[in-house]
C-alpha positions as CSV (number, residue, x, y, z in Angstrom):
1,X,28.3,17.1,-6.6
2,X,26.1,20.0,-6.3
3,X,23.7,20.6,-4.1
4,X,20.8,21.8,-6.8
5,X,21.8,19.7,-10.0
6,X,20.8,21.3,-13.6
7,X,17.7,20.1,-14.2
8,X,16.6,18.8,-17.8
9,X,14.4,17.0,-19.4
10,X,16.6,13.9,-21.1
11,X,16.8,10.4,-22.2
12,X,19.4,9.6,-19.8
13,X,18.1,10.3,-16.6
14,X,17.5,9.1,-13.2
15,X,14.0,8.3,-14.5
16,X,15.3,5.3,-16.2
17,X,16.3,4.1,-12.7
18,X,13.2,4.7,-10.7
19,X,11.3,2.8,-14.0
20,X,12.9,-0.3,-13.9
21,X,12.2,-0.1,-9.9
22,X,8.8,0.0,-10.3
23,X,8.7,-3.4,-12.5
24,X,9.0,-5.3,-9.4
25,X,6.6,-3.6,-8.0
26,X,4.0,-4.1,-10.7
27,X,4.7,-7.7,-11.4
28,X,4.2,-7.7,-7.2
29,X,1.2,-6.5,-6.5
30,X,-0.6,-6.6,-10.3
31,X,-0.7,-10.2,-9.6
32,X,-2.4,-9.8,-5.8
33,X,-5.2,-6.8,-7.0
34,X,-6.4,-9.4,-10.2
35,X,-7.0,-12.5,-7.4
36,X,-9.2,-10.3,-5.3
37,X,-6.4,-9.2,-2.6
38,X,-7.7,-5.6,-1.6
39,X,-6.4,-4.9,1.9
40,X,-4.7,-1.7,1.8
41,X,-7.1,-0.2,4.0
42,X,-6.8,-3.4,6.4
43,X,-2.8,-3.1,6.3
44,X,-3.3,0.4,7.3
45,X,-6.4,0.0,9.8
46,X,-4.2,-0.8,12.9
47,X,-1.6,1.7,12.2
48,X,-1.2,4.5,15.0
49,X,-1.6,8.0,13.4
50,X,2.4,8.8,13.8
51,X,2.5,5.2,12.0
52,X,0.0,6.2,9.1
53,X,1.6,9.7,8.8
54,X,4.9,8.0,8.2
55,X,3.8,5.3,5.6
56,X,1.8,8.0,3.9
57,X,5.1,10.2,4.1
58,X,7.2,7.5,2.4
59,X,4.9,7.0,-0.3
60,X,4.9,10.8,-1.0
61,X,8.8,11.0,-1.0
62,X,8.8,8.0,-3.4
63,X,6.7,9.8,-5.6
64,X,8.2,12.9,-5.3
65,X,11.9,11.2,-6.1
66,X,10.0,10.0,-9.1
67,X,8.9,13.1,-10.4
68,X,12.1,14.2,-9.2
69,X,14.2,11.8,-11.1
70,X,12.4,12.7,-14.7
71,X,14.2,16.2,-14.4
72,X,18.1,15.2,-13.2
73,X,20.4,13.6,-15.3
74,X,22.8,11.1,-14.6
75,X,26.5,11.7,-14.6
76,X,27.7,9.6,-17.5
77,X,31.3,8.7,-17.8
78,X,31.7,9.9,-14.1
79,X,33.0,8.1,-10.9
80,X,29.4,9.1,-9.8
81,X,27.6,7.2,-11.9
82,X,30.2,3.9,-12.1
83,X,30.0,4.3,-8.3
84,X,26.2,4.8,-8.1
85,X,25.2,1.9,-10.5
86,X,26.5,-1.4,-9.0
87,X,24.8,0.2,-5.7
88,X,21.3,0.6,-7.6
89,X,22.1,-2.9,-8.9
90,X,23.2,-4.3,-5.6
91,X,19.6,-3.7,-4.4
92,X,18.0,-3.9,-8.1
93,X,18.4,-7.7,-8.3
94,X,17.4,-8.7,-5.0
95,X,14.2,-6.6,-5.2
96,X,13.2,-8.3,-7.8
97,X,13.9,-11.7,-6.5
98,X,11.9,-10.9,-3.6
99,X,8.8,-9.9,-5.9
100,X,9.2,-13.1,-7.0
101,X,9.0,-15.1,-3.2
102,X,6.0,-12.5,-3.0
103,X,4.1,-13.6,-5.8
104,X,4.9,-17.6,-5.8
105,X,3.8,-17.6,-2.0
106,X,0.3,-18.7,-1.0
107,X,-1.8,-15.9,0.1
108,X,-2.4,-17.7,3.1
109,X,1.0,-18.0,4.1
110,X,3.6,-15.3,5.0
111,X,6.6,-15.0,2.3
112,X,9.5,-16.8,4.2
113,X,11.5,-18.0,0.9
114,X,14.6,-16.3,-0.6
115,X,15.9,-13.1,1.3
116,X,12.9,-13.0,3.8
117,X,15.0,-16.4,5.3
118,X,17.5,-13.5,6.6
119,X,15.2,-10.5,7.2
120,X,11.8,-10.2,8.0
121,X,11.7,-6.5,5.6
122,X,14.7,-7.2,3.2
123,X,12.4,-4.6,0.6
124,X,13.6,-1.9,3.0
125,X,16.9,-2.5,2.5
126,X,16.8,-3.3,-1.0
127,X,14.8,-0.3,-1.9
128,X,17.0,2.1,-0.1
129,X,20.1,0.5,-2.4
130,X,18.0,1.3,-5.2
131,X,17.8,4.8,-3.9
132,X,21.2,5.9,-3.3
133,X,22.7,3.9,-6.3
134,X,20.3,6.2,-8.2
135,X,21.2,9.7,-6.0
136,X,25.6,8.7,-6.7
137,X,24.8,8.0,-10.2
138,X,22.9,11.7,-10.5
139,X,25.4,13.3,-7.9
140,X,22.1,14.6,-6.4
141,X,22.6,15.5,-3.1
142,X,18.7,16.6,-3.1
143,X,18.0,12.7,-4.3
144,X,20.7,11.3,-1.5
145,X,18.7,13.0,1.0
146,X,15.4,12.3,0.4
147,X,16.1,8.2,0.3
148,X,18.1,8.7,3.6
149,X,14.4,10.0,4.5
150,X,12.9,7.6,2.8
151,X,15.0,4.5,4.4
152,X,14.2,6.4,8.3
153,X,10.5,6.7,7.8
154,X,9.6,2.9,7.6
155,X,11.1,1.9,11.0
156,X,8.4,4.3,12.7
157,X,5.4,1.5,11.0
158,X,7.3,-1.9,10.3
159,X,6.1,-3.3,14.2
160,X,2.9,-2.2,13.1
161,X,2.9,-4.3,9.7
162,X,4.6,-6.9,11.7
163,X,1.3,-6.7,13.9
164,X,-0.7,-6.6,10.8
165,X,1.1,-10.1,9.8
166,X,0.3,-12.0,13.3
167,X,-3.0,-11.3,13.1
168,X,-3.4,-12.4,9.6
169,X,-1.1,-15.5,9.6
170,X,-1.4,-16.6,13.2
171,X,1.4,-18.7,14.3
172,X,3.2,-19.1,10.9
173,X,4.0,-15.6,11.5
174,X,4.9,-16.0,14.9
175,X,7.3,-18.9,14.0
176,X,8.3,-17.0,11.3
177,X,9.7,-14.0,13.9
178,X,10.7,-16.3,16.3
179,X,13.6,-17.1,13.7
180,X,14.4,-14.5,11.8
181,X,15.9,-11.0,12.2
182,X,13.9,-7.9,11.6
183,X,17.0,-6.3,9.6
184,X,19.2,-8.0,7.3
185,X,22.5,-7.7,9.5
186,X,21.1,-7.7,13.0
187,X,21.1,-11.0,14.2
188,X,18.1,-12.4,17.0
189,X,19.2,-11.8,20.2
């Protein structure tokens, strides 16, 4: 592993990873924009500023790993990359069954089904697998870093969101945190 990989323009690069991430996402919130759900700038509204800076920080590294990931290639036929993708898939598959609880849920009712029984922000975890499968896979140490970053950051706003969610939901939500850890892992005390 190198610390600055050769960078190239190929077929077979991380890109191809950080594509099929995104499908979950547009099949996620696709659905939501075309029935009238534009709340960004209500999610956001009761953020702190530390809390807004680190949301708008994770989106930037996202977007700079994709950018990123068009230029590095994967290590084919390497322990890297038969490491790296059963980790990218380990978080690959249930990403996409949780944009699936996402879009079959109610808009008026938080998403509870599926993973979100055992975490209240399973798309943290599941996107940071995603992340490093892709960064082994590459041998990127530049990549590994960035999604350790990129994992870090959301802790700093989830209480916010969380806040975001009682105040929409009521005491669904409420209910909803009464039972059921923040972190896939770390059980309710």
């Amino acid at each position: 592993m190198s610390l600055v990989p050769a960078f190239e323009i190929g077929i077979w690069n991380v890109w191809i990873f950080m594509v099929s991430s995104l499908i979950p996402v547009i099949f996620l919130f696709m659905p939501l924009v075309s029935r009238g759900q534009k709340e960004g700038t209500a999610f956001t509204a009761s953020f702190s500023k530390m809390q807004k800076n680190a949301f708008s920080s994770t989106q930037l590294i996202f977007f700079i790993l994709i950018i990123y990931s068009i230029f590095v290639p994967l290590k084919l036929g390497t322990v890297w990359f038969y490491v790296g993708l059963p980790v990218f898939l380990m978080g690959f598959i249930p990403y996409a069954m949780l944009a699936v609880n996402f879009v079959t849920t109610p808009l008026d009712k938080p998403v509870t089904r599926g993973i979100y029984r055992y975490s209240r922000h399973p798309m943290y975890l599941t996107m940071f697998l995603m992340l490093l499968g892709a960064g082994i896979a590459s041998a990127s140490w530049i990549f590994l870093l960035l999604s350790v970053v990129d994992i870090i950051l959301p802790t700093l706003f989830v209480e916010a969101e969380e806040r975001y969610c009682l105040d929409k939901y009521g005491d669904a939500y409420r209910e909803y945190m009464n039972r059921t850890p923040r972190w896939l892992g770390i059980p309710k005390s």
